[in-house]
Z-matrix of the N, CA and C atoms (Angstrom, degrees):
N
C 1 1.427
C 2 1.533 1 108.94
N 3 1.449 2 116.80 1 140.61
C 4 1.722 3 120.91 2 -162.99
C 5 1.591 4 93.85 3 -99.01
N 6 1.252 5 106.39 4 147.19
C 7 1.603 6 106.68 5 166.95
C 8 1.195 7 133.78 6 -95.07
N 9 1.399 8 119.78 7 130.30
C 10 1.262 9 134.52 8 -172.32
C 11 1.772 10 109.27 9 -31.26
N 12 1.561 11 97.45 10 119.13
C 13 1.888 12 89.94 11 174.62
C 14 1.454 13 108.20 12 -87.07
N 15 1.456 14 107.89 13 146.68
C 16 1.557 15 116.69 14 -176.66
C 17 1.810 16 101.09 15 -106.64
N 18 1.216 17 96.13 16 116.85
C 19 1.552 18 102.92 17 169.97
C 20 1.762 19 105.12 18 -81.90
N 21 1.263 20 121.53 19 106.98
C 22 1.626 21 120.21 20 154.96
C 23 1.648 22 133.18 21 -30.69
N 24 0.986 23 111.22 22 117.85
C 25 1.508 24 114.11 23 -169.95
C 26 1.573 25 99.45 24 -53.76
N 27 1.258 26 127.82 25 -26.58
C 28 1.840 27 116.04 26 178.17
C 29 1.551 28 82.22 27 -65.05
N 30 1.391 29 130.90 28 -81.84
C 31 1.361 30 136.91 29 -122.42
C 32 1.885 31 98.35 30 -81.71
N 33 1.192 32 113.75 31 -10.71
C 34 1.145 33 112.36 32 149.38
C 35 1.295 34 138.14 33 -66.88
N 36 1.642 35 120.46 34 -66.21
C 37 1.232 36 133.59 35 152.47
C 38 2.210 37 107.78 36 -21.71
N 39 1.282 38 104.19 37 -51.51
C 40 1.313 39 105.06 38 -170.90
C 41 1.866 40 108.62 39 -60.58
N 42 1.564 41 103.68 40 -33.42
C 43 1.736 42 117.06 41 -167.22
C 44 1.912 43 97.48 42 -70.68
N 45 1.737 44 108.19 43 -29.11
C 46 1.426 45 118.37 44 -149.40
C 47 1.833 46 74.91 45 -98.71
N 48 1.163 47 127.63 46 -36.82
C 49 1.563 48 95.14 47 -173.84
C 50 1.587 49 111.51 48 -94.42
N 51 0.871 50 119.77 49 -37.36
C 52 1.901 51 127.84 50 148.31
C 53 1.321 52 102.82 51 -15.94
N 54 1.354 53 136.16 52 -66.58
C 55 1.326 54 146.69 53 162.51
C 56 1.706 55 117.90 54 -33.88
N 57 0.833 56 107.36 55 -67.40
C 58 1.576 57 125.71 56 174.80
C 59 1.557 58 118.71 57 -45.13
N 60 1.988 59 93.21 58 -41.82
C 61 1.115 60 88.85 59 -154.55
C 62 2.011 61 102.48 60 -78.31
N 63 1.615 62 97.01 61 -35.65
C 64 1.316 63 126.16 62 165.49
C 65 1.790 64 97.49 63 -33.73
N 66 1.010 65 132.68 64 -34.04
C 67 1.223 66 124.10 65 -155.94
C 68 1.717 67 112.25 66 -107.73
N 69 1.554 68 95.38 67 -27.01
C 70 1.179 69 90.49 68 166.19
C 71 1.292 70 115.61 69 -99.04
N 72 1.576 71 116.35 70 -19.36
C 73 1.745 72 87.96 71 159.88
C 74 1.405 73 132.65 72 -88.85
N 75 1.284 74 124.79 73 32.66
C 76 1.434 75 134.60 74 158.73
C 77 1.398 76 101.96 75 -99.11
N 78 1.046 77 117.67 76 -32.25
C 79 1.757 78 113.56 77 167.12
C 80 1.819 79 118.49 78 -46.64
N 81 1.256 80 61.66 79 -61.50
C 82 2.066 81 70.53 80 178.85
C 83 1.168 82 105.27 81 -70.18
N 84 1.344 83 136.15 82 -40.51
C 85 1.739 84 137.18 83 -178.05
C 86 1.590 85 103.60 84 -42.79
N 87 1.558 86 113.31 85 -42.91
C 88 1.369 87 123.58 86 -142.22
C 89 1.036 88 95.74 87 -105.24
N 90 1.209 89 125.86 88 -6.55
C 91 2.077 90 130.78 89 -169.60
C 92 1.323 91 119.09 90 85.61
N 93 1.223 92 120.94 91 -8.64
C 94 1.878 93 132.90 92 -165.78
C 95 1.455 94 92.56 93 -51.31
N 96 1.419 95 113.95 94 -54.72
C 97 1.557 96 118.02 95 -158.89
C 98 1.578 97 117.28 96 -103.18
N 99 1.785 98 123.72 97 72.59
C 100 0.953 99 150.14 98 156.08
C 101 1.670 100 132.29 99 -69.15
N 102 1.584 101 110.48 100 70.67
C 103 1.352 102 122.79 101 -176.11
C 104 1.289 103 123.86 102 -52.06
N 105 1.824 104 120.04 103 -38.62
C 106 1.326 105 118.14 104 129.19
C 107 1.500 106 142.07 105 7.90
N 108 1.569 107 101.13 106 -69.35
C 109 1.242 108 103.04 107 -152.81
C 110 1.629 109 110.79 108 -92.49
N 111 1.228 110 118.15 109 -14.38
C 112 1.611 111 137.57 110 156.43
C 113 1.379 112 109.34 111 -51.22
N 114 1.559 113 105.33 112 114.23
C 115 1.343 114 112.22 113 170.18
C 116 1.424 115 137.76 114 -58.37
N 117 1.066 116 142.24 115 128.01
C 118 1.579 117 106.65 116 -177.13
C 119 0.995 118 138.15 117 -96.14
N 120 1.323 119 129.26 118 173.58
C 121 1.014 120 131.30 119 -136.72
C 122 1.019 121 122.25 120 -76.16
N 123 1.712 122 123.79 121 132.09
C 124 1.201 123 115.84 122 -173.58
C 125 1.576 124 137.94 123 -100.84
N 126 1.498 125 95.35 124 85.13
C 127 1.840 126 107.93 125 -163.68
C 128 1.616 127 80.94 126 -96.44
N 129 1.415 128 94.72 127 168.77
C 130 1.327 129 131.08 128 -163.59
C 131 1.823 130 100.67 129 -65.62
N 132 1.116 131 120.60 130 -27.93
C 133 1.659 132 121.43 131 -172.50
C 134 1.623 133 106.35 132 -99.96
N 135 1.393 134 112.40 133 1.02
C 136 1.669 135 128.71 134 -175.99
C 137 1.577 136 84.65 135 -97.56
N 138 1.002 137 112.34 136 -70.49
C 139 1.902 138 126.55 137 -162.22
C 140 1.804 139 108.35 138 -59.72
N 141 1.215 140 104.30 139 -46.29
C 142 1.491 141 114.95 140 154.29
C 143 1.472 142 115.21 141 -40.85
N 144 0.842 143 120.29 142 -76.36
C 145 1.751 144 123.15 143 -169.96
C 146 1.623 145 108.21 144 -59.35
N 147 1.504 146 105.33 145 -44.30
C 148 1.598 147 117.92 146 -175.18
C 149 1.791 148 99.76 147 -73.96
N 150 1.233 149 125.00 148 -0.18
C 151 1.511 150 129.69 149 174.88
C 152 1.837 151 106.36 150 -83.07
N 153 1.837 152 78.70 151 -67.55
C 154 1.577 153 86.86 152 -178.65
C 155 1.669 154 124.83 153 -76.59
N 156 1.099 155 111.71 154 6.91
C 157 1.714 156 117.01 155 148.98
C 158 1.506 157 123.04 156 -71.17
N 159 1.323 158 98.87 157 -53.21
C 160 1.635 159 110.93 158 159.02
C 161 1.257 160 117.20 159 -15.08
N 162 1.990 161 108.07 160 -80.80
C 163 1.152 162 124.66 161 -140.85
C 164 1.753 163 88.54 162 -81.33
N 165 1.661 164 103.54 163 -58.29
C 166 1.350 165 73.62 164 -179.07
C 167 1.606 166 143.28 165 -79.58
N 168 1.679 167 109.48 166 27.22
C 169 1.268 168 117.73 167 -172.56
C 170 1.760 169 88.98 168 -80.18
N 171 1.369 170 121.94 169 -31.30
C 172 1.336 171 158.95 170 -159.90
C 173 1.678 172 98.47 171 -60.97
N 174 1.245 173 90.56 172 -67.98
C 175 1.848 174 105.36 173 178.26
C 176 1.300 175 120.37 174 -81.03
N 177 1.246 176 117.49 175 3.46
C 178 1.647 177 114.41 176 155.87
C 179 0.978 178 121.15 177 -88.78
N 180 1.685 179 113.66 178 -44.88
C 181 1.640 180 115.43 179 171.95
C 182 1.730 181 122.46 180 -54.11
N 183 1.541 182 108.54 181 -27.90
C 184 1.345 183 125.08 182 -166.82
C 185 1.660 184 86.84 183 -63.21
N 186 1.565 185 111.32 184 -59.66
C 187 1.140 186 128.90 185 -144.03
C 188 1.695 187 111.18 186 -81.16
N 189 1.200 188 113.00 187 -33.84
C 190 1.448 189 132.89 188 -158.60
C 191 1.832 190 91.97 189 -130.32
N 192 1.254 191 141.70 190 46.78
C 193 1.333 192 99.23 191 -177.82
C 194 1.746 193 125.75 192 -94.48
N 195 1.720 194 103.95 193 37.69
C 196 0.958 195 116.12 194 172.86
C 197 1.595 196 108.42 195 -72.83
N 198 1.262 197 98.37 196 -32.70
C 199 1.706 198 114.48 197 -153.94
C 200 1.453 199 101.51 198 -97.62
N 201 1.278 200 119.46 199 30.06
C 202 1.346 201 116.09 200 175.22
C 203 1.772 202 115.14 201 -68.09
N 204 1.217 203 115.43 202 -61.06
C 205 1.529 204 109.64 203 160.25
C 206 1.060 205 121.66 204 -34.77
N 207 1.330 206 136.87 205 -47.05
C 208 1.353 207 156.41 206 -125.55
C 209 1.923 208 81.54 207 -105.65
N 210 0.891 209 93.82 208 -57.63
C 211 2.052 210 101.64 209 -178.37
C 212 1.687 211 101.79 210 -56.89
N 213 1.297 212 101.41 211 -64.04
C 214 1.528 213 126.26 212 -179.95
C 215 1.964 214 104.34 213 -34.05
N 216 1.495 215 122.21 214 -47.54
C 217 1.184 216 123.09 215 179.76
C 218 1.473 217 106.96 216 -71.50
N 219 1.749 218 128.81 217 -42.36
C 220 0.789 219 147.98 218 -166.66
C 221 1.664 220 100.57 219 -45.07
N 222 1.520 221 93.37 220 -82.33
C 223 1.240 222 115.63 221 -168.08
C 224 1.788 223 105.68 222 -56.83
N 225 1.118 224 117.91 223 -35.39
C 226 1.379 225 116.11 224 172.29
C 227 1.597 226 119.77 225 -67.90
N 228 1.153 227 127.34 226 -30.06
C 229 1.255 228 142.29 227 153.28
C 230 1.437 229 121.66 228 -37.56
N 231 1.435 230 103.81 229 -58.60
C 232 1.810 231 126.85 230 166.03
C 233 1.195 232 94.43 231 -61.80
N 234 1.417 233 155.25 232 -47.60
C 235 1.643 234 132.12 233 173.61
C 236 1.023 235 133.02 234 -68.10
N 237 1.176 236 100.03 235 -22.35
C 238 1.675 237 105.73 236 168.74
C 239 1.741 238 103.29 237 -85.32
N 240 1.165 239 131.86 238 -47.28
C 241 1.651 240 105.98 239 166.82
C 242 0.986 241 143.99 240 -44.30
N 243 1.628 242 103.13 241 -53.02
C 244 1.380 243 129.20 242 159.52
C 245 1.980 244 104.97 243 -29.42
N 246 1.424 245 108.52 244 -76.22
C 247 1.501 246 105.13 245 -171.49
C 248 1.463 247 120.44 246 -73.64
N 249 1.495 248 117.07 247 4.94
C 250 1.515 249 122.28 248 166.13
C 251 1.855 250 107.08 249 -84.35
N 252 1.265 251 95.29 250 -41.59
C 253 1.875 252 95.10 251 172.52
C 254 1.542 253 115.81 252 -62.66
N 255 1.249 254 113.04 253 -28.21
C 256 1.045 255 109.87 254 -149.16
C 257 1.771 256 94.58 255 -101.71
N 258 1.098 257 132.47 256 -25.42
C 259 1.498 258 142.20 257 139.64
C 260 1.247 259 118.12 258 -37.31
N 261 1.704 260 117.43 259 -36.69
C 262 1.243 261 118.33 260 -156.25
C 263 1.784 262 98.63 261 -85.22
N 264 2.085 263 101.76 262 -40.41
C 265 1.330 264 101.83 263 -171.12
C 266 1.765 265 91.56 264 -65.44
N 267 1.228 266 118.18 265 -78.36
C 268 1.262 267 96.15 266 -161.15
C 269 1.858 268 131.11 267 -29.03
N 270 1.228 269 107.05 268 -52.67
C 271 1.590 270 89.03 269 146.49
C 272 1.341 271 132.88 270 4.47
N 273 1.170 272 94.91 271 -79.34
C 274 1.793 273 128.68 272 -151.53
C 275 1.486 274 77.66 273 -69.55
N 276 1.405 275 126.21 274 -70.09
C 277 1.417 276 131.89 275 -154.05
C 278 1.362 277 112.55 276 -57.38
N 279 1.369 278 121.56 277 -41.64
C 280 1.655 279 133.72 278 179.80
C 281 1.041 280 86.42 279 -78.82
N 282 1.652 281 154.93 280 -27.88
C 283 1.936 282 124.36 281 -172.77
C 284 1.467 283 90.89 282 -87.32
N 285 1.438 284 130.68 283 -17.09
C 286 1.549 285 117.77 284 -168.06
C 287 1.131 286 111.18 285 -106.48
N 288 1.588 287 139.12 286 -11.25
C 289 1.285 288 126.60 287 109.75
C 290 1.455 289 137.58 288 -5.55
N 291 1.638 290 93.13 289 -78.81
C 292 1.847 291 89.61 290 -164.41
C 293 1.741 292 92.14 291 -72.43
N 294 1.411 293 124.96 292 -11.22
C 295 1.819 294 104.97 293 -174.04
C 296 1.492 295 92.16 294 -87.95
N 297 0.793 296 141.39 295 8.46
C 298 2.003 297 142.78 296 -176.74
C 299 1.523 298 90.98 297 -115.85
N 300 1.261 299 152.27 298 -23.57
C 301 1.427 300 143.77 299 165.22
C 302 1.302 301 116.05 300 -81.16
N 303 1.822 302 117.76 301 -22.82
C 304 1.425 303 116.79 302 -159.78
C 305 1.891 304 91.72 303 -110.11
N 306 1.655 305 110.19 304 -14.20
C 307 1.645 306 86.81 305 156.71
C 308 1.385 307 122.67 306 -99.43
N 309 1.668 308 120.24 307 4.60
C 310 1.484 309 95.33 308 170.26
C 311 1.477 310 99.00 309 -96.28
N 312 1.202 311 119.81 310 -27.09
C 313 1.738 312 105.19 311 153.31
C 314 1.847 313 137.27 312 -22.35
N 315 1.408 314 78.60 313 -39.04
C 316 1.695 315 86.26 314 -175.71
C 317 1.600 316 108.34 315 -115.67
N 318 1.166 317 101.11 316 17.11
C 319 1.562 318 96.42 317 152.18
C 320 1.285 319 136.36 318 -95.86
């Protein structure tokens, strides 16, 4: 009779995140996992600001509604910055990640 092999709780843990990790990068390979596309979150100081953009997107047109294009470029301008920063942090965040994994790696 052969004896039972004991897998080590390190060298396990290592097979169980190997696994994980395998899984989440076919996620992302495949598009599943789009951080992007999640709205955010809607706390009270998000919904606030996204109110008072509203209103006063509201009171320019009232006020100006010559300048509706003129707003219209504006504000479209601001989305495209907005989602170049926000590309850029994530960036930033995934290289300071993998350099915070690759020094406790090398310790």
């Amino acid at each position: 009779m052969s004896k039972p092999q004991h897998i080590s709780v390190y060298y396990l843990n290592i097979i169980l995140e190997d696994q994980q990790m395998n899984n989440i990068l076919n996620k992302l390979y495949y598009g599943e996992i789009n951080p992007s596309e999640k709205p955010a979150p809607a706390t009270k100081q998000y919904t606030d600001n996204r109110d008072l953009i509203c209103s006063t997107e509201e009171q320019l047109l009232d006020q100006f509604p010559d300048c509706k294009e003129l707003l219209d470029t504006y504000t479209d301008a601001l989305h495209i910055e907005t989602q170049l920063e926000c590309e850029a942090d994530f960036e930033r965040g995934f290289r300071l990640g993998a350099a915070i994994m690759l020094n406790i790696l090398n310790e």
